[in-house]
PyMOL Python script that loads the backbone (N, CA, C, O; Angstrom):
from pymol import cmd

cmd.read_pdbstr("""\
ATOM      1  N   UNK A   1     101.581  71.105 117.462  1.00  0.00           N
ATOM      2  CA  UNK A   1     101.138  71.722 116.233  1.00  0.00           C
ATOM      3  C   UNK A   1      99.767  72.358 116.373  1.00  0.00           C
ATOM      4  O   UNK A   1      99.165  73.187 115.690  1.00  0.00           O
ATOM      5  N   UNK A   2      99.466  71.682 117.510  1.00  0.00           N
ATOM      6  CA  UNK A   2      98.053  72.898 117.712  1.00  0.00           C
ATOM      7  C   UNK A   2      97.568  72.730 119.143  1.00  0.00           C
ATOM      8  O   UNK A   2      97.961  71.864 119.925  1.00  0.00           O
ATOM      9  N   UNK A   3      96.682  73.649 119.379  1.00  0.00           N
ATOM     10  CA  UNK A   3      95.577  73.558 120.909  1.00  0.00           C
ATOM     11  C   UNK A   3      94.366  73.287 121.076  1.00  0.00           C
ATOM     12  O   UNK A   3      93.717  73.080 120.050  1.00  0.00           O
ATOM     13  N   UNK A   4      93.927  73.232 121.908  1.00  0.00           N
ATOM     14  CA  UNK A   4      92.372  73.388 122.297  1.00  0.00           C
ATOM     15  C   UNK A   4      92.261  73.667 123.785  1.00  0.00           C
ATOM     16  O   UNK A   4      93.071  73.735 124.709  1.00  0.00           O
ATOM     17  N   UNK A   5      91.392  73.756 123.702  1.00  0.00           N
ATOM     18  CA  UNK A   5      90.238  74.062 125.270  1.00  0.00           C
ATOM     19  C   UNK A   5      89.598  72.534 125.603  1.00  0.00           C
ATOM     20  O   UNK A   5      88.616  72.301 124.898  1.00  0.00           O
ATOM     21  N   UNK A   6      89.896  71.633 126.376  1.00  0.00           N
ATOM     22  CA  UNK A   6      89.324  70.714 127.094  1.00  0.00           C
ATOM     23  C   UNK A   6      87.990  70.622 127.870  1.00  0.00           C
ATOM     24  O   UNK A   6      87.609  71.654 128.422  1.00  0.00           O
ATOM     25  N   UNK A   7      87.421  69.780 127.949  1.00  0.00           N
ATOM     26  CA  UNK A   7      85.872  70.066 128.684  1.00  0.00           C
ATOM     27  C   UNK A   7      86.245  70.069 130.078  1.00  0.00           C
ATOM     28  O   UNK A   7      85.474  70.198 131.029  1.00  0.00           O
ATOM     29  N   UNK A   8      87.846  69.874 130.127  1.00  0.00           N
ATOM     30  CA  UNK A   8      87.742  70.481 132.132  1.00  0.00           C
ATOM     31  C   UNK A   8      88.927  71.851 132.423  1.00  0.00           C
ATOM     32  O   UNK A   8      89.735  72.201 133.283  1.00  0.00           O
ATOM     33  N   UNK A   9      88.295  72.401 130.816  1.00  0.00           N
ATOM     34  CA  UNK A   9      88.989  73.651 131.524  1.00  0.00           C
ATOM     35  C   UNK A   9      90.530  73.682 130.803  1.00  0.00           C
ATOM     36  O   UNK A   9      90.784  74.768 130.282  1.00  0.00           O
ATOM     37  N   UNK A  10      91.170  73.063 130.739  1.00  0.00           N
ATOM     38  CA  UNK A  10      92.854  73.311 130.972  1.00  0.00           C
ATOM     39  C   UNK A  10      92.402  73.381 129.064  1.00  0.00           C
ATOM     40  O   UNK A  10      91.496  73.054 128.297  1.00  0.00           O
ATOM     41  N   UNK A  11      94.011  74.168 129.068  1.00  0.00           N
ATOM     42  CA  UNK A  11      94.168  74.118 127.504  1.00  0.00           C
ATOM     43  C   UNK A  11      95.252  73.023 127.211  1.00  0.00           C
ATOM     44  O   UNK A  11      96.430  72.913 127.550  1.00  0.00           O
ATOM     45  N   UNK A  12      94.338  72.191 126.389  1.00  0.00           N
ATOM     46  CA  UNK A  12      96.190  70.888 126.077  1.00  0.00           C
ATOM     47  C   UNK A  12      96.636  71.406 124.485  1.00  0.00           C
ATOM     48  O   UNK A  12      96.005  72.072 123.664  1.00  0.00           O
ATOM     49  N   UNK A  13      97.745  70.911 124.441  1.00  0.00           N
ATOM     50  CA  UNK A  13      98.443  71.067 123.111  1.00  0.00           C
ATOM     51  C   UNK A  13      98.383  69.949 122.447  1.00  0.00           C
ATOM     52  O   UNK A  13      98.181  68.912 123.078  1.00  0.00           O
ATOM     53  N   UNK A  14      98.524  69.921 121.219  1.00  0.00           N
ATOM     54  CA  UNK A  14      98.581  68.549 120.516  1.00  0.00           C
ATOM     55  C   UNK A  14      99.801  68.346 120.015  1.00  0.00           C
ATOM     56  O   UNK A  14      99.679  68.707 118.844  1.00  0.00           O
ATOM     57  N   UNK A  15     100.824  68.017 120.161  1.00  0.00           N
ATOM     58  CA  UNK A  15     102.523  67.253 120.022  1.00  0.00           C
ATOM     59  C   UNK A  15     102.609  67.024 118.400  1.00  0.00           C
ATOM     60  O   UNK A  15     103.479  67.488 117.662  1.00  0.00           O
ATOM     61  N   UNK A  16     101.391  66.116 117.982  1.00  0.00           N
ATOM     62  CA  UNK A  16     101.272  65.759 116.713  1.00  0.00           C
ATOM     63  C   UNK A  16     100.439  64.280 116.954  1.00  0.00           C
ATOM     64  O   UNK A  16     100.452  63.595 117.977  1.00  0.00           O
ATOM     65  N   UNK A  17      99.637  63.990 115.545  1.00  0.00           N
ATOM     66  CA  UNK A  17      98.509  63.651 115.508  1.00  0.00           C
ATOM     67  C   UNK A  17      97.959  62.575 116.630  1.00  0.00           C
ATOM     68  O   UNK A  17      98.579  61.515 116.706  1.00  0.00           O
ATOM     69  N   UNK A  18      96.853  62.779 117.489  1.00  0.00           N
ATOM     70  CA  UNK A  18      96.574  61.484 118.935  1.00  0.00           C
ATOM     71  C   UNK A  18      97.505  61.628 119.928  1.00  0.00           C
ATOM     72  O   UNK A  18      97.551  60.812 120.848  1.00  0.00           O
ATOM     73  N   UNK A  19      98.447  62.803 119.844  1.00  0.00           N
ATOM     74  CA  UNK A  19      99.550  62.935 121.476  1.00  0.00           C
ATOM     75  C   UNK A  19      99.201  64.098 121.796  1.00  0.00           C
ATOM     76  O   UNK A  19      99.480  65.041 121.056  1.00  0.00           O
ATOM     77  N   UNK A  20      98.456  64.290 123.070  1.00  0.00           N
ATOM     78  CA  UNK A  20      98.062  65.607 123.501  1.00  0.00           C
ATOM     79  C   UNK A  20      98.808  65.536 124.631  1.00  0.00           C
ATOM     80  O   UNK A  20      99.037  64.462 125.186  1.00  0.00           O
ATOM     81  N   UNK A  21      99.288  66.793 125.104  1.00  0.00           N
ATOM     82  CA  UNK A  21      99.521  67.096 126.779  1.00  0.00           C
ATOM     83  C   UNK A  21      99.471  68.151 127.161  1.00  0.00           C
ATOM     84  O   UNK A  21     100.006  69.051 126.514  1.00  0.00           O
ATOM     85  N   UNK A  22      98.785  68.412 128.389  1.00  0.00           N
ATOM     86  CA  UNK A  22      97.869  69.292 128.993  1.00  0.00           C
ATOM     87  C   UNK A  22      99.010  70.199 129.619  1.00  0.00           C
ATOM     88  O   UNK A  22     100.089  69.787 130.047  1.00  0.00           O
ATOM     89  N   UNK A  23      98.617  71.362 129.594  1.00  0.00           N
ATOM     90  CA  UNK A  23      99.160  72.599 129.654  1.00  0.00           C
ATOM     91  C   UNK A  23      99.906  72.836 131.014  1.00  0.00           C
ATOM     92  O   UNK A  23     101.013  73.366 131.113  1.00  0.00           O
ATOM     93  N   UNK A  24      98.978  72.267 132.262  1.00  0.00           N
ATOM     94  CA  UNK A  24      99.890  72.446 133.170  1.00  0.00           C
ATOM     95  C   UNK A  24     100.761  71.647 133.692  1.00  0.00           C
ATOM     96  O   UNK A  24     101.057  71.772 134.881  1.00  0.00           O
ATOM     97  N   UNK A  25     101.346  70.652 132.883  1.00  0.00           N
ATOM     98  CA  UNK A  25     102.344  69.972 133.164  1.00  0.00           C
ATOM     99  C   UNK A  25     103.323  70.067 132.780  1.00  0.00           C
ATOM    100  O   UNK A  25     104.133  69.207 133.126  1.00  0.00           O
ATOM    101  N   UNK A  26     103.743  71.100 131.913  1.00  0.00           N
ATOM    102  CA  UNK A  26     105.025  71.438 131.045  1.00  0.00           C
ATOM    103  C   UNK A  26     105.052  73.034 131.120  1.00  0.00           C
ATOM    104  O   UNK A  26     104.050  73.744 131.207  1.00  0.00           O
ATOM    105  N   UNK A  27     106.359  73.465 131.071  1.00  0.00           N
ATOM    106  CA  UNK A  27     107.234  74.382 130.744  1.00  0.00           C
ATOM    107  C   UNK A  27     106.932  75.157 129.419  1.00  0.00           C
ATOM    108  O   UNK A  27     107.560  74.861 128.402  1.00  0.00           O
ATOM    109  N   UNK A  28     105.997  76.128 129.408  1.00  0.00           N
ATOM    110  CA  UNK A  28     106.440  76.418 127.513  1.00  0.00           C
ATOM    111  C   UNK A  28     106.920  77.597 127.523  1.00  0.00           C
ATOM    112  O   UNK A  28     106.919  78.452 128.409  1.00  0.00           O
ATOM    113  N   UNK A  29     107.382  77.595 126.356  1.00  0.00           N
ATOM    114  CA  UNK A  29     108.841  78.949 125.948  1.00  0.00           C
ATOM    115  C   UNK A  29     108.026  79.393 124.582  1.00  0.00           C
ATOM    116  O   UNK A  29     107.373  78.511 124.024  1.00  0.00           O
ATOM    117  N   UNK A  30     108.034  80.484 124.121  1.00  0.00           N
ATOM    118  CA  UNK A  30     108.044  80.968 122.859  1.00  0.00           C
ATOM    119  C   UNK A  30     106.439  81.890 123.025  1.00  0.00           C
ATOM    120  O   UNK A  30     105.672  82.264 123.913  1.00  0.00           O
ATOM    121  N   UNK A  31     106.535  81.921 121.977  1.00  0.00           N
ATOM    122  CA  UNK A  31     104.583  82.228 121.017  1.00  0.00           C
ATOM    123  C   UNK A  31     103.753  81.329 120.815  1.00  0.00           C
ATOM    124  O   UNK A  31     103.232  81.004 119.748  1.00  0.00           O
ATOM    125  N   UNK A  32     103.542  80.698 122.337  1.00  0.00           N
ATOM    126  CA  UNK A  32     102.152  80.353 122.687  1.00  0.00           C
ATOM    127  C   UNK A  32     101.030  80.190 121.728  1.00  0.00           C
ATOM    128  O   UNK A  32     100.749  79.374 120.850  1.00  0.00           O
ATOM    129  N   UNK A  33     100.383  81.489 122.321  1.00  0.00           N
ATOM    130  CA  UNK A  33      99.177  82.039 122.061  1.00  0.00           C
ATOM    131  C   UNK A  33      99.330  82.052 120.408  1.00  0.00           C
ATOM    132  O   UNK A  33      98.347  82.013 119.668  1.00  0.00           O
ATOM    133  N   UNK A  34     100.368  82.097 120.048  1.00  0.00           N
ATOM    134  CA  UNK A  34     100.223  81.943 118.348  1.00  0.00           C
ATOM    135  C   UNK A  34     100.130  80.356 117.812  1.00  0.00           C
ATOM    136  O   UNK A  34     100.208  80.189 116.595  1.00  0.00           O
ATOM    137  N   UNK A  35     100.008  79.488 118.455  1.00  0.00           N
ATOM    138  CA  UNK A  35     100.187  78.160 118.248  1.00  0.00           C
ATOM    139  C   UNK A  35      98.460  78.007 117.899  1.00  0.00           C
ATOM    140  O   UNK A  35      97.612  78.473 118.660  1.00  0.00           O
ATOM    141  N   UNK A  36      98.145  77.329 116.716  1.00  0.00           N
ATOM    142  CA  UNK A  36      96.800  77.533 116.064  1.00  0.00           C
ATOM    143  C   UNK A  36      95.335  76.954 117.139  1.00  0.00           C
ATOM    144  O   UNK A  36      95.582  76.259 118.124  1.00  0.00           O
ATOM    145  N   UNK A  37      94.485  77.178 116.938  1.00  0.00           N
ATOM    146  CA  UNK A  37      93.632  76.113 117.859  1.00  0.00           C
ATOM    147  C   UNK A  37      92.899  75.223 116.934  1.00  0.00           C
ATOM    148  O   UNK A  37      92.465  75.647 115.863  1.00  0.00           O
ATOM    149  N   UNK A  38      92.744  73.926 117.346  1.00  0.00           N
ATOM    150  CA  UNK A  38      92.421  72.873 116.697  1.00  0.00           C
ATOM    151  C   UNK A  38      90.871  71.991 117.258  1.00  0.00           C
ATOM    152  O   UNK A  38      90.260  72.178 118.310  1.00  0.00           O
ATOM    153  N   UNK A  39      90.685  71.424 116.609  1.00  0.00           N
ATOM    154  CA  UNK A  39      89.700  70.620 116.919  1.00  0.00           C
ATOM    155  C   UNK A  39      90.127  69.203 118.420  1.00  0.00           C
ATOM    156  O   UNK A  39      91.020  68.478 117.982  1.00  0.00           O
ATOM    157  N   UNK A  40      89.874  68.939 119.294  1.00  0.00           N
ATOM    158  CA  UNK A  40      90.508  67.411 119.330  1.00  0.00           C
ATOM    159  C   UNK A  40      89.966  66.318 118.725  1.00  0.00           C
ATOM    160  O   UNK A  40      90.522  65.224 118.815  1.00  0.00           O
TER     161      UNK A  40
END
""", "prot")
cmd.dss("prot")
cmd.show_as("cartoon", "prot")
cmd.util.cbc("prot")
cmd.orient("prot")
């Protein structure tokens, strides 16, 4: 439900509320870059 920028660089996603996972470990499909950016 949302992103951020990490202090080492990678962008993680947030799954939903306290489940983040970091960008280069998964596959993503769709509109990305439209996925909001968030606070962590």
């Amino acid at each position: 439900d949302g992103q951020a920028i990490g202090a080492d660089g990678f962008v993680w996603w947030r799954l939903g509320e306290g489940v983040w996972m970091r960008s280069d470990v998964v596959d993503e499909t769709g509109d990305c870059a439209g996925v909001r950016v968030v606070q962590p």
